[in-house]
N, C-alpha and C positions, 0 to 999 in steps of 0.2 A: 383812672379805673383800670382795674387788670383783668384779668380773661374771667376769672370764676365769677366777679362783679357784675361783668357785665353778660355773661351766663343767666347769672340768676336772676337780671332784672331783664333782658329777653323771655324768661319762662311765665316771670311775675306778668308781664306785660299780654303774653298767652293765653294765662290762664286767666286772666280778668282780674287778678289783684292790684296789678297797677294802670292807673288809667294813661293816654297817649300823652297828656300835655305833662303828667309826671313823669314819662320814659325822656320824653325829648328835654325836659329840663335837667334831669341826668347826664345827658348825654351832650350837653349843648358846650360845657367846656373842651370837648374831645377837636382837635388834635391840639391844640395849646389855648394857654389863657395869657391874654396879653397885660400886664400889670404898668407898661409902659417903659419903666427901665431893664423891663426882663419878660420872658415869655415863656412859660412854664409848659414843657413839653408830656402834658396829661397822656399821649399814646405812646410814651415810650414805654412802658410796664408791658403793653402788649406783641412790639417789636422785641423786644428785649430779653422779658421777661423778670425785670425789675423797674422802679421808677427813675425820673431822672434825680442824681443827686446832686447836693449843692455845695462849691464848693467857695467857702467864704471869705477869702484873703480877697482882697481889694474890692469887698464891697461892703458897705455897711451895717451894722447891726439890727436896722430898722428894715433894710432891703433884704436881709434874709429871713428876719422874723415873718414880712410878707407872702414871701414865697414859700416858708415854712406853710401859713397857715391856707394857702390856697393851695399845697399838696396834701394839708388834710381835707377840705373841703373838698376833695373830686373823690376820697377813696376812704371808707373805712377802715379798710383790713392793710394795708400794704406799710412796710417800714420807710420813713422817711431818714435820710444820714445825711448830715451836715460835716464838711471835710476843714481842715484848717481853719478851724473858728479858736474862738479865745472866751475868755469868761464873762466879757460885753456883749459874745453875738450869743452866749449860750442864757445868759440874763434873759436880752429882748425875745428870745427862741419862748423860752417858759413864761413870760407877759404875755405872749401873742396864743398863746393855746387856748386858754379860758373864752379865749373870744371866737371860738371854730366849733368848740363843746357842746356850749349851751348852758346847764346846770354847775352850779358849784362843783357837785358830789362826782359829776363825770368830769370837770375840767382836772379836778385835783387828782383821780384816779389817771387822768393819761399826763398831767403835768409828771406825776411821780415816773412812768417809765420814759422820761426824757432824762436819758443819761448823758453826762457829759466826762470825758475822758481826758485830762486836763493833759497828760503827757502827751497823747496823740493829735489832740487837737479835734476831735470829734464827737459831734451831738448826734444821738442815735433816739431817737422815738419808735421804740417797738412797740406794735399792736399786733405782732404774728408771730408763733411763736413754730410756725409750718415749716419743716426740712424736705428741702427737693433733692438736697444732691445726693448720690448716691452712697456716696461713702468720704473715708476724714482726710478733712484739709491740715496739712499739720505747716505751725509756724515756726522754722529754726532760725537764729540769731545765733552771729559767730560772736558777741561781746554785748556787754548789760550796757553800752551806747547806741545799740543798733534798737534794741526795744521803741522806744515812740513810731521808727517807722515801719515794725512790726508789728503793733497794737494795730496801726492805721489797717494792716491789710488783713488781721484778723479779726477785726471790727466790721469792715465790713465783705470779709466773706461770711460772719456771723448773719448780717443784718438783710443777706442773700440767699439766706436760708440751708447753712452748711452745717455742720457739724465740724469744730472746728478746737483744735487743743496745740497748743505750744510751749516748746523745749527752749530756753532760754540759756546765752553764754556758753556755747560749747565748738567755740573755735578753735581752728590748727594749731595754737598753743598751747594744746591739752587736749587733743585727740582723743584722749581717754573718756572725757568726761562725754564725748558725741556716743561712745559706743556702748555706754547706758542704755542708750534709747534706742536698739539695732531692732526690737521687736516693733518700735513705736513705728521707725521710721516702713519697715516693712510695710506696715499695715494700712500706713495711706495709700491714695488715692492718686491728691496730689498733696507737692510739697513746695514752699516758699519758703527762700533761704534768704535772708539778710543779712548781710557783710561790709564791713568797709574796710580801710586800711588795704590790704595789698586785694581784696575779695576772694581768695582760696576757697573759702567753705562749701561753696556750689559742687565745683568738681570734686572734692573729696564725697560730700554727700549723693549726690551724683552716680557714683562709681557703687555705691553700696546698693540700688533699687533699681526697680524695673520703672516704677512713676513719675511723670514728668515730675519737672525741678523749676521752678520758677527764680531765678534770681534778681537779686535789688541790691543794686552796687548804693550806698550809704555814703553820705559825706563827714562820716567818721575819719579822720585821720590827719597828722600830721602833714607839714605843708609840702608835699611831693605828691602826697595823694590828688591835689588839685582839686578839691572840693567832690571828692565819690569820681571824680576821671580814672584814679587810676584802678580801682575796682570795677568799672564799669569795663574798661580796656578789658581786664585780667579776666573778666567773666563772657565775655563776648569772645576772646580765644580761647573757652574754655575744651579742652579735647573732648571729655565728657559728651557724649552725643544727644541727651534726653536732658541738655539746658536750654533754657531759653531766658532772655533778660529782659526788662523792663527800665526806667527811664532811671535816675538817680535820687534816692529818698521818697519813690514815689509806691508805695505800699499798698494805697488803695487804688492803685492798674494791675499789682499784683492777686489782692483781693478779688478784681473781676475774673480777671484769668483764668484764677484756678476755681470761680464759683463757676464757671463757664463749661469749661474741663468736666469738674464734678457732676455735671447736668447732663453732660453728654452718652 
């Protein structure tokens, strides 16, 4: 449950709409629900300010479909996002909804807003469609190989409640084609650069705004790059003072970051 949820079922409970033994059965999954292989952290949305999400690589299809469907069962309104799944956990994701619903006519209405984003690897269930942050996250990509782990972080700073648009393939090999977007890039907020190969693009981008710069060194690159190492290095010494980096192909810590930022 997140703050407004449980707002309103404090008021309900007040004003005599809802009786004690239905506030407390509400409430009764609060701070986790134990499923036995996993323990579904129902207070983070209130610590946080989003819920926990799930990230699906080395667990199975059935074990996320679970935990999908007991993070709909604690919250009506809140987005749930699934990280590094494939088209088996995204399968069992859409079997397991029907069963949290209820009716045919509501399970097929929220099965349909379970998107699955096969580059990225993310399953996203919006049910909110609410913007907190205060102004746009934009997503830049130095080359059309860095895109999957830009989706990742524009997916979910989307699913965070951001307002959020991205510039694609416009790396130091064509400078030209970044300075297109000199009005765009102004105009955020924050900004998330992803790069691989040598990672340049941060600092260059960097040098042009006043808003932070989030950079994601990519395991894009030929075999000196070392798997995103040598981007990660290049972006970590970057002189640019207003960069900051994250881990390697890792998109959706960028997504936090800059939904974080944006809230601020």
């Amino acid at each position: 449950m997140n703050e407004t949820e449980i707002r309103k079922l404090l008021d309900e409970f007040k004003g005599g709409a809802v009786g004690l033994e239905h506030a407390i059965e509400r409430l009764r999954g609060l701070p986790f629900e134990n499923l036995g292989f996993a323990k579904i952290d129902h207070h983070r949305s209130l610590r946080t300010g989003f819920p926990e999400v799930i990230y699906a690589r080395g667990k199975t299809p059935q074990q996320v479909a679970k935990i999908v469907q007991g993070m709909l069962r604690a919250s009506a309104s809140t987005n749930v996002l699934v990280t590094r799944a494939g088209a088996d956990v995204f399968a069992a994701v859409k079997r397991a909804i029907p069963a949290v619903n209820g009716t045919r006519k509501q399970a097929a209405e929220k099965a349909a807003r379970a998107e699955f984003n096969e580059l990225s690897g993310t399953i996203l269930i919006q049910r909110s469609d609410e913007i907190h942050g205060k102004g746009l996250i934009l997503v830049v990509t130095a080359g059309t190989s860095d895109i999957p782990v830009a989706e990742e972080a524009l997916i979910t700073a989307r699913a965070m409640g951001n307002r959020v648009e991205a510039v694609y393939d416009v790396g130091v090999a064509g400078l030209h084609r970044l300075l297109e977007y000199r009005k765009m890039l102004a105009e955020a907020r924050v900004i998330i650069c992803v790069a691989g190969m040598e990672g340049a693009l941060p600092s260059v981008v960097a040098g042009m705004v006043a808003a932070p710069v989030i950079a994601v060194p990519t395991s894009t690159g030929y075999g000196s790059s070392f798997g995103g190492l040598t981007a990660l290095l290049g972006m970590l010494n970057s002189c640019a003072s207003n960069v900051s980096v994250v881990n390697i192909d890792n998109g959706f810590g960028a997504g936090c970051v800059a939904s974080a930022i944006n809230r601020a």
